[in-house]
N, C-alpha and C positions, 0 to 999 in steps of 0.2 A: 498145506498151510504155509512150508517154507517159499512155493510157488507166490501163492496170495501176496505176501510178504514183500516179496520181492516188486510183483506188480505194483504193489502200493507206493514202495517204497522208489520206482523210476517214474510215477505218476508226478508224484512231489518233486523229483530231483530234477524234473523239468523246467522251474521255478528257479534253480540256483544253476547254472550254466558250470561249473565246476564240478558239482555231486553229481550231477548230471552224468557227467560223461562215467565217472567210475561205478554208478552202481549201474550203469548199463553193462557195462564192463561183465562187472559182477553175476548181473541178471542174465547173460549168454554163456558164462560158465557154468552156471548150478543148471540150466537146459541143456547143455553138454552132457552134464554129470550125471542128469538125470535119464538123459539116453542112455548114457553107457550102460549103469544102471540096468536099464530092462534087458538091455541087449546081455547084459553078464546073467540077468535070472534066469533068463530063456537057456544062455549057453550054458549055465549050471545044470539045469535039467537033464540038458545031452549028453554033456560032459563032466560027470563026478570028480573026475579028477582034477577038471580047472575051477573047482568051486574054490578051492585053497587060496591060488592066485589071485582069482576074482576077488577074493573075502578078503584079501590083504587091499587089493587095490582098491575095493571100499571104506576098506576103513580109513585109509590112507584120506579118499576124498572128503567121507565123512568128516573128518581132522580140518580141513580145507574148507568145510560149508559151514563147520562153527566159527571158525576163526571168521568166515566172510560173514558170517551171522552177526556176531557183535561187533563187527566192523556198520556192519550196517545199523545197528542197533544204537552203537554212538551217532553215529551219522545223522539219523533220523533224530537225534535229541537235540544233535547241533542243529538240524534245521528248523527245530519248532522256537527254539531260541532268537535263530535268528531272525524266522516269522513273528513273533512277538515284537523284536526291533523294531524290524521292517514295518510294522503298525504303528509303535510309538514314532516312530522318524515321522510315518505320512501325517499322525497329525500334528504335529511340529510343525511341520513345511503347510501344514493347510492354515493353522493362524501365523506361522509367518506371512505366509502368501497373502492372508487378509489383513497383518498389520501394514502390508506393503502396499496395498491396494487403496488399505486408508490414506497412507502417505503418502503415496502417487497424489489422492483427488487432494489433498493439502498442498503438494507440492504444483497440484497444476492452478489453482486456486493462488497461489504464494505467485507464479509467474504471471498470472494474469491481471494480478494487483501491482508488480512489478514492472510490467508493460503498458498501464493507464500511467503510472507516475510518470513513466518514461516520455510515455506521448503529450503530460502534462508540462514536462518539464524542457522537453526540446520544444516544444513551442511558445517559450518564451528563452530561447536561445539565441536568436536570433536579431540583426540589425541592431537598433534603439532598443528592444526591447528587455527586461528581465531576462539574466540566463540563472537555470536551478540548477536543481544536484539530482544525481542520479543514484539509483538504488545498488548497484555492483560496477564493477571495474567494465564487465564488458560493455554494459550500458552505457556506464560513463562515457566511452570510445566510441559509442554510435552517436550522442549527440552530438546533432552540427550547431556548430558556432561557438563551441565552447575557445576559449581561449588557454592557451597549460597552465596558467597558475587557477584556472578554474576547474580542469582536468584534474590536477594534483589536489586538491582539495576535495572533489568528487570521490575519489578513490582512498582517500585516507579517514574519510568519515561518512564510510556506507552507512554505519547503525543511524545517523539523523536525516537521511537523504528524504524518506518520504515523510519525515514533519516538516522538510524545506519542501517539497509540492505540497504536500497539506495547505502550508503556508499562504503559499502562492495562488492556493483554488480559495481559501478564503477572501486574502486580498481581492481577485476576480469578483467573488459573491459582494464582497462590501459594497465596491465600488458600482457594482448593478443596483446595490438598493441604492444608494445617494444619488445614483443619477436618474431614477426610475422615471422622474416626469419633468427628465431634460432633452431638449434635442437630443443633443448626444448621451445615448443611455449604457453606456460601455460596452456596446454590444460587442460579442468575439464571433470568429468565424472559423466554423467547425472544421473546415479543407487544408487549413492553413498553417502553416509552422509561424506564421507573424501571427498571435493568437489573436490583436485588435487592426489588424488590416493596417496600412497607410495612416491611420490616425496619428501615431506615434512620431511617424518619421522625422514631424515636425517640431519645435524645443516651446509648445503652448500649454497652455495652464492644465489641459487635458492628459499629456504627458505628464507634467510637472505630479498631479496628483497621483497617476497611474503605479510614479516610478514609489514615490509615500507610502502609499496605500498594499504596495506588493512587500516592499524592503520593510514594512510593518508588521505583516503580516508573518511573513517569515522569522521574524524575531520572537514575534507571538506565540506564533504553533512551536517552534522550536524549544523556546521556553519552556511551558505546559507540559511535553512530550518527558522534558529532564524530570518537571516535577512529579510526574505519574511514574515514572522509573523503569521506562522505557530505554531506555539507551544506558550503557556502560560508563562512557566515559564523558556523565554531566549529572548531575543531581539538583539536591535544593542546598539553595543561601546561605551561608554560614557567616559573610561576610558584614551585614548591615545588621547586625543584631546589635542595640548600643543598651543601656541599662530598662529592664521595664518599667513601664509604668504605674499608675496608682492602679490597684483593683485589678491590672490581666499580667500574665508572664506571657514568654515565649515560646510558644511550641506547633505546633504540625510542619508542614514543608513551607518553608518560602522560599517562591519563586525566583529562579537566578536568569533575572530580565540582563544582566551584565553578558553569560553567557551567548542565550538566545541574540542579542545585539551584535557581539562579536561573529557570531556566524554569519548571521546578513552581510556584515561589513565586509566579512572578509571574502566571501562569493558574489555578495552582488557587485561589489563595489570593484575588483578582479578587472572586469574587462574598461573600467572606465579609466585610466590611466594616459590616455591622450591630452597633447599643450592644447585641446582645441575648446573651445565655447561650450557644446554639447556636452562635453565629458563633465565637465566645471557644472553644470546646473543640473547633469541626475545626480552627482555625487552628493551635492547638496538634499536635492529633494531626501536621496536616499536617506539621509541621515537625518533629513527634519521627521521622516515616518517611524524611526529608530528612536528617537530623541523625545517620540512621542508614546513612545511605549514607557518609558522610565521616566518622564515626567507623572506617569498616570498612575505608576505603581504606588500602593495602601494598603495599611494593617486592615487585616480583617481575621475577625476574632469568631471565637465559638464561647458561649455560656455551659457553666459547671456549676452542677448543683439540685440539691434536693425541687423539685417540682417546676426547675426552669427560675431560680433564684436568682441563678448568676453571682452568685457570692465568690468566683473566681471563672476568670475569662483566660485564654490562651489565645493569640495573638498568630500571623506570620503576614510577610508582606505577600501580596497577591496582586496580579495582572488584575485591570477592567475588563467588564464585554467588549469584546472587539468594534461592536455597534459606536462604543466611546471613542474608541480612538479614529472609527469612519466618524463619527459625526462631528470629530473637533478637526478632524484634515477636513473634511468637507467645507467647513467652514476659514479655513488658510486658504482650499480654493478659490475660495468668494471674492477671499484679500488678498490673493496671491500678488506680488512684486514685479511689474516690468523693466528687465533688466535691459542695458545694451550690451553688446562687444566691444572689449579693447584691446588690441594689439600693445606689446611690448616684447623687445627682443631680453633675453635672458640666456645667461651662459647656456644653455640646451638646444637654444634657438628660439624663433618666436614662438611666444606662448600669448592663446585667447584667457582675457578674465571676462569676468563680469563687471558692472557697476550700474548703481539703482541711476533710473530712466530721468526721474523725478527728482533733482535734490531738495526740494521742499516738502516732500515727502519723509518720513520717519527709514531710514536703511533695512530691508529687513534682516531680520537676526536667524538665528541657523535654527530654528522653528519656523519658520514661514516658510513658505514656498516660492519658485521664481521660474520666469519664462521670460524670453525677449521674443517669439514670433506672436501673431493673432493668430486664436482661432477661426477656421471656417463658421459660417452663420449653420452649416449643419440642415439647412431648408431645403435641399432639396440633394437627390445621388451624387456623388462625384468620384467616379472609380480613384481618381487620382490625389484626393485627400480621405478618402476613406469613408466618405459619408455617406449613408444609408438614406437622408432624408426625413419626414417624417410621416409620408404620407401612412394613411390605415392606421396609425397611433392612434392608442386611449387618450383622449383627453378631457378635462374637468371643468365641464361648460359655466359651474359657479365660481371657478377662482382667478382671480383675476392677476396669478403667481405665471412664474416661465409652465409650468403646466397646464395651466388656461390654455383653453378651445382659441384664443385668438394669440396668443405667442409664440406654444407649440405646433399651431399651424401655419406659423408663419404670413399669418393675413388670407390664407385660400381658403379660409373655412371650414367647417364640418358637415359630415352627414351624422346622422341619429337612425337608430334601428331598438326595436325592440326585442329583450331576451326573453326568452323564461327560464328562471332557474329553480330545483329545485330545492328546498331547503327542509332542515328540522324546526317544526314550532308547535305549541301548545305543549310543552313537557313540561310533565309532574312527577315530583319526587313520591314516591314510596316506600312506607318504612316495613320493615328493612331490608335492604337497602338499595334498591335501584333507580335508574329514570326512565320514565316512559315516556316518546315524543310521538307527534302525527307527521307526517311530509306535507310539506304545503310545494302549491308552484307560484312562485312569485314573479310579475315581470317587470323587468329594469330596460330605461333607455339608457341605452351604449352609443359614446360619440366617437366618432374617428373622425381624423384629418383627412378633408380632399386631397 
């Protein structure tokens, strides 16, 4: 039994690299002991006389096998203990391992949204164009074109880096709907760290809106982002609250357009710091798209009360749809200001301004917009102003607008092709509560430009 025992007990101590070695130990003594043993009954037999000695030095071992006994006896209680551990640890480590594994795909998920802002954001870094803010310090450091007051800025206000690309991809979206059935339809080019090609290089009304509709945008998103409570250090309004009105008070978040403004300002506006012409007329545009965010800002209230009464209104000032503030630049494009250049020396040295083209014209005011180059007519490629052309464009054989079949074609004409699309029609509501439709195929002539 003591044998078994022992067996059992070096099976196990194989698992703990320490018990191990001693109850092996252990287990080559008592097979010692237990030869000697036979060998003393045997010599008992023979010899009467050494049973005495024998019998001592049994007992003696005997002494020696309990004592190894309960050595082993704790032993083996230490190691079920520890085997108990040794379970609770593994499954520890198996939902760490998978709260890790979660947070890995989060964390890989988090750099790969970190790495679109980035590629969003260094590609209007560039030349004439928009530079953003980056998501961390390191990022910061890989984009080219930054200039260090715009680095320093990058890096000291990571938490709003990607509501400034947010920003900036709005701005982008605006400015493709406003120009959707213009020559020039703000096309970007996916290869390119100059995100609108050569278009820009130029100081034309194309630019002038570009620089509006971005440095707007960014105030925008940036704003919004504070009001949602995203970021640490910017919230809501506290400042324009003056006494309420008849019938609403004051209450939810309003929007702090003041904030959002100031971050534009003070990133986009960073690299334009030059005595020369160009700098002078985005800094302007910049701030008519700024200017045009806080011209737009209004109470907008919520009703309180038993069944929609409204016997008490609560109030906070609130950004427009962004749609508002594209379609009122849209429209400063239209009237945008042709400026000239003027030289004057100034203690720094010579410095370019502006001044309106026209003086029988009204000046415009830091709402408007301004350019002094023309644009390209846009009719046809020209790697070297940026133009795409317009040939294969949709156009709208009944208007007789810059979208019309004969202005966005430039006079070459169209072709016409028939589509078929499929569509939802003949849907009827049924109670309760869903709609049922049929697909129809319908077909449309589609015109493109020769």
């Amino acid at each position: 039994m003591q044998s078994r025992s022992a067996e059992q007990i070096s099976e196990d101590a194989e698992q703990i690299s320490e018990d191990a070695e001693q109850i092996s130990k252990v287990a080559e003594q008592i097979s010692e002991v237990a030869e000697q043993i036979s060998e003393d009954a045997e010599q008992i037999s023979e010899d009467a006389e050494q049973i005495s000695e024998d019998a001592e030095q049994i007992s003696k071992v005997a002494e020696q096998i309990s004592k190894v006994a309960e050595q082993i006896s704790e032993d083996a209680e230490q190691i079920s203990e520890d085997a108990e551990q040794i379970s609770k640890d593994a499954e520890q480590i198996s939902k760490d391992a998978e709260q890790i594994s979660e947070d890995a795909g989060q964390i890989s998920e988090d750099a790969e949204q970190i790495s679109e802002d980035a590629e969003q954001i260094s590609s209007l870094a560039l030349g004439q164009q928009y530079s953003s803010l980056g998501s961390q310090p390191i990022l910061c450091g890989s984009i080219p074109g930054l200039v260090p007051k715009q680095l320093r800025f990058c890096r000291n206000y990571i938490e709003i880096m990607p509501s400034v690309a947010e920003g900036v991809k709005l701005g982008i979206q605006e400015c493709q709907h406003q120009f959707r059935g213009r020559r020039w339809n703000c096309t970007t080019i996916d290869d390119s760290l100059a995100i609108f090609g050569p278009v820009l290089d130029k100081a034309t009304r194309e630019s002038a809106f570009v620089h509006a509709i971005a440095s707007a945008g960014v105030a925008f998103a940036v704003t919004r982002s504070c009001a949602e409570g995203t970021s640490t250090i910017c919230g809501c309004d506290s400042h324009h609250k003056g006494p309420p009105g008849d019938g609403w008070k004051w209450g939810g978040c309003s929007e702090d357009a003041d904030f959002g403004v100031l971050v534009s300002r003070e990133f986009a506006d960073a690299r334009e710091n030059r005595p020369d012409a160009r700098s002078a007329m985005n800094r302007h545009n910049n701030e008519a798209g700024r200017t045009t965010i806080l011209d737009h800002m209004h109470l907008k209230c919520k009703c309180h009360g038993l069944s929609g009464s409204c016997e008490v209104k609560t109030c906070w000032w609130a950004q427009p749809d962004f749609r508002a503030i594209g379609d009122y630049l849209k429209d400063k494009y239209d009237s945008a200001s042709e400026m000239v250049v003027e030289k004057h020396r100034e203690s720094r040295g010579w410095v370019e301004t502006l001044r309106a083209k026209y003086a029988l014209f009204k000046p415009p005011t830091e709402r408007d917009l301004v350019y002094y180059e023309n644009s390209p007519n846009f009719c046809e490629p020209n790697p070297e102003t940026g133009s795409f052309g317009t040939r294969d464009r949709t156009c709208n054989v009944t208007s007789h607008g810059i979208d019309g079949c004969d202005l966005l074609c430039c006079g070459r004409g169209h072709n016409t092709r028939t589509e078929k699309r499929k569509e939802k029609c003949h849907c009827i509501f049924h109670w309760c509560c869903y709609v049922s439709c049929q697909e129809c195929t319908r077909v449309y002539d589609v015109h493109t430009c020769k």
